[in-house]
N, C-alpha and C positions, 0 to 999 in steps of 0.2 A: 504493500500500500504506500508506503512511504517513499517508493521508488517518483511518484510524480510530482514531490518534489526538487529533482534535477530540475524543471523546470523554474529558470528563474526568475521569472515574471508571476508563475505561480506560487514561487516561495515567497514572495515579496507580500501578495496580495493574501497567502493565508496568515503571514507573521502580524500586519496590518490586522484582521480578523481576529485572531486570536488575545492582542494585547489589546483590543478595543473592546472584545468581549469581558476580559477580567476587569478590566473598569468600570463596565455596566456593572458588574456584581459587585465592586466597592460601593456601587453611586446606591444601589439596594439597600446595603444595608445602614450605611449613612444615613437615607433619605427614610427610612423606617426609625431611626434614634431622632434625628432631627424632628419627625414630626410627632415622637412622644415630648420632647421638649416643649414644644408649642403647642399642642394641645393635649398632651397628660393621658388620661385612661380613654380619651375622642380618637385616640392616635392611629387605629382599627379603619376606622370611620373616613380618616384622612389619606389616608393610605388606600382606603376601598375609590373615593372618588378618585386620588389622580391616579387607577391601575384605569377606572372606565374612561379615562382622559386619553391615557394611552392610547388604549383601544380605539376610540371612535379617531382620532387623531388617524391613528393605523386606516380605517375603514374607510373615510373619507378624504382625507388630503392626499392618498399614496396613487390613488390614479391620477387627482387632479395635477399632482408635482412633476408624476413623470409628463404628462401631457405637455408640460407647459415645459420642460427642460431635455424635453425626446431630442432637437437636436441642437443642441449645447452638446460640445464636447466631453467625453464620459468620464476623463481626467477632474476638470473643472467642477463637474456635478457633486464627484465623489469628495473631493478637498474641499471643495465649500460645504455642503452636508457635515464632513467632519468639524470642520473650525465653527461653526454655528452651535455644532453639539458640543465641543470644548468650552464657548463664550457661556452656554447656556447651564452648563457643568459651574465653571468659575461663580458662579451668581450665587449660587447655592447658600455658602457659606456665609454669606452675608443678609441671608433673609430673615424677617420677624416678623413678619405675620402667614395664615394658611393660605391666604388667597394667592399669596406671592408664589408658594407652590404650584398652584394652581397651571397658571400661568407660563411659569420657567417648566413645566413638565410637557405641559404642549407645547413649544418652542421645540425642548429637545425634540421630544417622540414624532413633531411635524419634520424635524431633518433628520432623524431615523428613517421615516416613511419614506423620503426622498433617497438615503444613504442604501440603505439594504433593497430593496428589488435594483438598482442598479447594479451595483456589486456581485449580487446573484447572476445576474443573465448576463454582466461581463465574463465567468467562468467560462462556460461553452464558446465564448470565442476562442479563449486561452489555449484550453485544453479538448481540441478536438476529437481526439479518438477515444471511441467507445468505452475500454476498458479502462485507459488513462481517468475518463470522467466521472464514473463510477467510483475511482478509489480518490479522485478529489472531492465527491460529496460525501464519503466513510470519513473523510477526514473532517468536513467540513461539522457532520455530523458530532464524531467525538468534541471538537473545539466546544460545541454549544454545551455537550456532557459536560465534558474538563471545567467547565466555567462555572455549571452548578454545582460542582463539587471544591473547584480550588479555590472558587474567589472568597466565599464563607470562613476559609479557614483561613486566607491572606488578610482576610479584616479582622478578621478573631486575632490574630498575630499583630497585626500592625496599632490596634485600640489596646493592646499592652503598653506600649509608648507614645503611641499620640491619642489625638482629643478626634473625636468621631469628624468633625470639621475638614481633617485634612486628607481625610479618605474621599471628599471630593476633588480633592487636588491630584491625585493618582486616578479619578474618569477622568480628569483633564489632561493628564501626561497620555489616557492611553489611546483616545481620541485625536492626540496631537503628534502620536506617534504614527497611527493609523493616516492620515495625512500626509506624515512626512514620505513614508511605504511608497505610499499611491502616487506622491511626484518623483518619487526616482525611479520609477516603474515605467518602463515603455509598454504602453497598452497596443492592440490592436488596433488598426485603423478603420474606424468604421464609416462606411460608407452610406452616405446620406442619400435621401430617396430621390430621386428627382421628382420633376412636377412639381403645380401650385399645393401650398400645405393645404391640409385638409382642416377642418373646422375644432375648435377645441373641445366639442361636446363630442365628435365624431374620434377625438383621439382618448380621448376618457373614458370612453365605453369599447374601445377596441380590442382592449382584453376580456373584459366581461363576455362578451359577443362571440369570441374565439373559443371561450370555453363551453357556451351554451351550443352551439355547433359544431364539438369535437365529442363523441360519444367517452373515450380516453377521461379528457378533462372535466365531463359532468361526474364520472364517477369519483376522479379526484374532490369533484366538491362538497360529495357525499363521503368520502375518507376523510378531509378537515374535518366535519360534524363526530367520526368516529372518535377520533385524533383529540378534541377537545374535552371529549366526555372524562376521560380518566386524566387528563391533563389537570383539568379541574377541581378532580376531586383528590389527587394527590395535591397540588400546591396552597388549595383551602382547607380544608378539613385534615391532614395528614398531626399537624398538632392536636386536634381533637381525637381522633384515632390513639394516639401515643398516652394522652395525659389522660383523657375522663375513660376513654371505653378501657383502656388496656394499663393506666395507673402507671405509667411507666416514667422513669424520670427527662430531667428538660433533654440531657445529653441523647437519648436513644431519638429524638426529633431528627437530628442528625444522620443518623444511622438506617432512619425509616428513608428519608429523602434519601440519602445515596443508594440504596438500594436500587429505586425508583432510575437514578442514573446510571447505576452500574449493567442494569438489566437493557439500556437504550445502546452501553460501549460496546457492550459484548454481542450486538446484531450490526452494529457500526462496524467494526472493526472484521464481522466475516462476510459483510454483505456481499465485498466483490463477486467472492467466490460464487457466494448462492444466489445473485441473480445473473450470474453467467450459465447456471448450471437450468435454472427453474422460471427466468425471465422474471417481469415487472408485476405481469398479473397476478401470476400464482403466491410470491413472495406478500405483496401487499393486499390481496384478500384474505390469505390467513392471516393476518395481521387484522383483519378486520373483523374474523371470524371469533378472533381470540380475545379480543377486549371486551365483547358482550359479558362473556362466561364469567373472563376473571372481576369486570366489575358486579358482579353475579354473588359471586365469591365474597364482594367485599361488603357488598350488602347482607349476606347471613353472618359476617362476624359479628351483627350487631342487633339483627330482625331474628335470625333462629339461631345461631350458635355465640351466644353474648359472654362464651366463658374461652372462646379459642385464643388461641395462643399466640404469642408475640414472633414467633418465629412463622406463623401461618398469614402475619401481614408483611414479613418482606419477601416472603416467596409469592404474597399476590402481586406488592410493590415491583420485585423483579420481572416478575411475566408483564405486567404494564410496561414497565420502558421497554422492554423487550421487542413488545407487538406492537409500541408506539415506535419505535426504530423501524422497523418492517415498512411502515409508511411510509414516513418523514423522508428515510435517506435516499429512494429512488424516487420519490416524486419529481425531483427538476429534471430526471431524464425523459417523462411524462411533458414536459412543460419546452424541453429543449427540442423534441420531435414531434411537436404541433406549431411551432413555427419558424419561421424564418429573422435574418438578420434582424429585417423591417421590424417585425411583429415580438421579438423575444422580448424587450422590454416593458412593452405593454400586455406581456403574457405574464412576464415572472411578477408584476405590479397589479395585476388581478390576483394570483394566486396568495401573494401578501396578504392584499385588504379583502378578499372574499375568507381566506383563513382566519383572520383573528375577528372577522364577525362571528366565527361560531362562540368565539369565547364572551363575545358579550350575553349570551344566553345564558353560556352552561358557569360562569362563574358566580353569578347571581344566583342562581339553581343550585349549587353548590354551596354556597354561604347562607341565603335567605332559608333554604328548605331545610338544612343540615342544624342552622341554629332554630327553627321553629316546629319541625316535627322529627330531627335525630337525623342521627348518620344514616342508618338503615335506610329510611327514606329518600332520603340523596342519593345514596348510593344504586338503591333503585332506582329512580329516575334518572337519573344518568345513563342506568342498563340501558333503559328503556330510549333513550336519545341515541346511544350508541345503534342497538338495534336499526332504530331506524336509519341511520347513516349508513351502517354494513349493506341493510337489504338494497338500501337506495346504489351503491356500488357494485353490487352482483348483477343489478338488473341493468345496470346501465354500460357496463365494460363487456363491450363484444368479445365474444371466447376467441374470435379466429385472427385477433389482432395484437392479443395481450403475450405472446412467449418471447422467448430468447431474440427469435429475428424480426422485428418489428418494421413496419412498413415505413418507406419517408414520410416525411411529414409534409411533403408536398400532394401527398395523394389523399390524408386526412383532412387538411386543412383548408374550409371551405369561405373563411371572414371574408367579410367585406375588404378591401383595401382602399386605403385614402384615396382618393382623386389622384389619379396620376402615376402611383406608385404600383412598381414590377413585384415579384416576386421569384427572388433568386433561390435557385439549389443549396441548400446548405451542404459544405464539402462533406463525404463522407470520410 
């Protein structure tokens, strides 16, 4: 796996990735201390709006940004989205009241939304062969594991000698590093469409559109809904789980969430092989198959089995990131053979903002249900979301398209294109 990166442009752009990601998780757990300071036992509460701030942030500006910076230079897009999310990182420490949160969170998360589907759909320029690509999304994968596992314990390290304050200064170093990557990096030359541009409402909805007429991509949009269900109910409830159902102390919180990540490495790290061996389809429907059950599983540790054991939540823990990896890590190859040059950016910028709309559902569902009629309940309902997301991906992914050799994506691909604009071969 490791072998892709010899490529130097691709090591450049994962090192970028990766120290920008451990920053995010500094700026976490900062911005979780920070807003018990200013609002005390409300801290929950404050933390709960700006995660939905994120999110709609995420759902709504990440088509509108790419539309409006589709053809601006992808160097520029990327180094400005980073220095915006370092300015807006620096602010942090100096805020005193919530509303200020408010505020500087959508900033950041609005040049997040602009920074990441760019970044993404640059990779398939980078690294065009099949196999190469496959083991730069394992990798890409792991980074996001690695992060929720290393950065918690780099801030638990670092809040021994400093003041939670200056752990916003280290999102700033990693944002500014991430920047620096991306301008010493010679990117791909990407070639601009010809013809008059097409209309901004017409480039906003160009991914949306691309998915809703690629049988492939509709099922993806039914595997995000899978994808969020246990997403959700591990990153909310996972404390409740630990402390009231299972009386366990603060440290094992830890233990339960890695779990949860270690079960995501450990499909990351062999994915190459198994979807070389088993293709896209087979790999990411049992992955779809698999999450009803274990969140099944995780609703009787608390509806019919209220006495099982702690070792029986990170073996459900581990099967969730496990079958959540199943998903996650081939999905851009899904997204890179539905379209072309023209079209990948406003494909990989659909599958951002149509993905973290499931989460505006299932986190609320997870917190409101979980805190007013139990875990059990949530945990059911969530089955029951998942369910519906799996069935919606069996019926929608045609069998004689999903294996090993997959068709171009010129032969799938039936969007609309802007006024004027070709559509080229992507090299194979």
């Amino acid at each position: 796996m490791l072998s892709v990166l010899l490529d130097s442009t691709y090591r450049r752009l994962f090192a970028a990735q990766v120290v920008a990601l451990i920053g995010t998780g500094l700026l976490t757990v900062a911005l979780g201390l920070l807003a018990y300071d200013l609002a005390g036992t409300y801290a929950g509460g404050v933390l709960g709006i700006a995660l939905t701030i994120k999110m709609l942030a995420y759902v709504g500006l990440a088509p509108v940004m790419n539309a409006l910076v589709a053809r601006w230079p992808k160097k520029r897009v990327l180094i400005g989205a980073d220095l915006v999310r370092a300015a807006m990182a620096l602010c942090l420490p100096f805020i005193s009241d919530v509303w200020q949160i408010y505020v500087v969170i959508f900033l950041l998360q609005a040049a997040s939304a602009t920074f990441t589907p760019a970044f993404q759909s640059l990779i398939p320029a980078v690294i065009t062969k099949e196999k190469d690509y496959t083991r730069a999304l394992s990798l890409s994968r792991l980074a996001y594991d690695m992060e929720a596992l290393v950065s918690p314990a780099v801030a638990a390290l670092l809040l021994t000698v400093l003041s939670y304050n200056n752990l916003f200064l280290g999102t700033v170093a990693g944002f500014v590093f991430s920047a620096l990557m991306v301008a010493i990096t010679v990117l791909p030359r990407s070639q601009a469409p010809a013809g008059p541009q097409a209309s901004l409402w017409c480039r906003t909805t160009l991914g949306a559109r691309t998915f809703w007429q690629n049988p492939r991509l509709r099922s993806l949009l039914s595997l995000n809904l899978v994808v969020a269900a246990p997403t959700a109910l591990v990153l909310v409830n996972t404390v409740v789980y630990v402390r009231d159902a299972l009386r366990r102390p603060d440290t094992d919180l830890a233990l339960a969430l890695a779990s949860f990540g270690v079960g995501s490495m450990i499909v990351a790290l062999t994915a190459p092989r198994i979807l070389d061996r088993f293709g896209d389809r087979a790999v990411m429907l049992t992955g779809a198959a698999v999450i009803p059950l274990v969140l099944a599983g995780a609703a009787a540790l608390t509806l019919g089995f209220p006495g099982a054991g702690w070792w029986l939540l990170l073996g459900l823990w581990l099967l969730l990131g496990a079958a959540n990896s199943t998903i996650l890590t081939p999905s851009s190859r899904l997204l890179r053979d539905a379209s072309t040059e023209e079209t990948r950016p406003y494909v990989f910028t659909a599958q951002f903002s149509l993905s973290h709309a499931c989460y505006i559902l299932t986190y609320p569902l997870a917190g409101v249900l979980g805190a007013v009629a139990g875990l059990g309940w949530a945990a059911l309902a969530l089955t029951i979301i998942a369910m519906i997301g799996s069935a919606g991906a069996f019926l929608s992914w045609p069998r004689h398209n999903g294996g090993p050799a997959r068709e171009p994506a010129e032969k799938e691909q039936s969007v609309e294109q802007p006024t004027g604009q070709r559509s080229h071969p992507r090299p194979r």
